[in-house]
C-alpha positions, -999 to 999 in steps of 0.1 A, spaced: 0 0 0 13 33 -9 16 64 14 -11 89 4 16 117 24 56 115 25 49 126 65 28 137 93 35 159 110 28 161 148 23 194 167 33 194 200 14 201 233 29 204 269 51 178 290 41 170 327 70 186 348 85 144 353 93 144 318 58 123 306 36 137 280 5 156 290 -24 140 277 -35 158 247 6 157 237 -2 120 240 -32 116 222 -17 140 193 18 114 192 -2 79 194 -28 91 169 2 105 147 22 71 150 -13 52 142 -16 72 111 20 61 100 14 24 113 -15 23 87 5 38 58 -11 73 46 29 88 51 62 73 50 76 95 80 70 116 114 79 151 118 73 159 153 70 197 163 76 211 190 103 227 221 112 232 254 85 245 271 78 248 307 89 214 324 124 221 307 118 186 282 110 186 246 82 175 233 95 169 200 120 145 222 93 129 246 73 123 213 100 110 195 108 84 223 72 71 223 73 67 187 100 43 189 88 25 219 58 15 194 83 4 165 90 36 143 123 34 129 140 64 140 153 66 102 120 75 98 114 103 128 122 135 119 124 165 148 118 202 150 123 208 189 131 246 181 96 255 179 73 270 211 42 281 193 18 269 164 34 294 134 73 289 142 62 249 139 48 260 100 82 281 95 107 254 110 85 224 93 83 237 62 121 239 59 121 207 69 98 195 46 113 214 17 148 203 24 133 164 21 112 171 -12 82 163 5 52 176 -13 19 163 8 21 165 41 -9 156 70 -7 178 102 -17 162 136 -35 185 159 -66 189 181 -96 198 161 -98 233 177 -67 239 170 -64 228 133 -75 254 112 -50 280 127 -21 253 120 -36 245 86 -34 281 79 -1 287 92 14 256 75 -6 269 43 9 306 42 42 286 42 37 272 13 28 238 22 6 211 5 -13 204 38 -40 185 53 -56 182 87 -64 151 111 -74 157 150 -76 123 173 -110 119 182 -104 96 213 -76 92 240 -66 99 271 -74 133 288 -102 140 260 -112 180 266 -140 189 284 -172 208 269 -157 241 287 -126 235 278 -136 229 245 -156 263 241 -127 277 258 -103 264 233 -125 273 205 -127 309 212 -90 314 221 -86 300 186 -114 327 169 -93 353 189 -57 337 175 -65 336 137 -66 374 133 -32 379 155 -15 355 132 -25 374 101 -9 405 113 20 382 123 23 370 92 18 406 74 43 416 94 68 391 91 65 394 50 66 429 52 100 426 70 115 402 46 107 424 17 124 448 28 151 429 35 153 419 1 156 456 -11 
């Protein structure tokens, strides 16, 4: 069976102070490796720094993917990245320094159209998965919560964005 993506990539979420994945960071990284274990990508990217428990959770994901038999030929990292746009900038040059043209991003559902949008304005081939079961599922109020931090979010990152090009044409000049 043929990969329908060369990777998935997996956005990170926050490790427990002992060094063990939260449980949405866990959720994300066994619903990621499922997707792999079934074929629809050849590879992992996983995405994501330091953050406050001092681990990475590009590392803590990486170690659970091979735990459950991914080849670490096949796990890629980006463990520079602390928020949801520098994963689309440090991604992307990942996934344009491999050739990779179709690419699935691994998030939460509330939290996918901001990274498909992000990983879009980077020039990237993207589609979206969220886990719809696992550990540490979020609440109803978290949920609205979630959902209107993102609402909120989307408009900041377009004058991020704006911003950001803005700078690097000028720049250029």
């Amino acid at each position: 069976m043929s990969a329908e993506a060369e990777v998935i990539v997996v956005l990170g979420a926050s490790v427990l102070p002992d060094g063990t994945p939260s449980p949405t960071l866990e959720r994300r990284t066994f619903y990621g490796i499922d997707l792999y274990q079934r074929h629809e990508a050849s590879c992992l990217l996983f995405s994501g720094g330091v953050g406050r428990s001092g681990f990475s959770e590009a590392l803590v994901m990486r170690q659970i993917a091979l735990e459950r038999g991914v080849p670490e030929a096949h796990i890629f990292i980006d463990d520079l990245s602390t928020d949801t746009l520098e994963s689309a900038v440090n991604c992307s040059m990942i996934i344009k320094e491999n050739g990779w043209s179709k690419v699935i991003i691994v998030t939460d559902s509330y939290h996918l159209l901001r990274s498909l949008f992000a990983f879009r304005q980077m020039g990237v081939d993207v589609e979206g998965r969220s886990p719809t079961t696992g550990r540490g599922m979020t609440s109803r109020g978290r949920w609205i919560f979630y959902h209107v931090r993102e609402i909120i979010a989307l408009p900041w990152y377009l004058v991020r964005l704006s911003f950001q090009k803005y700078l690097k044409q000028k720049s250029l000049r």
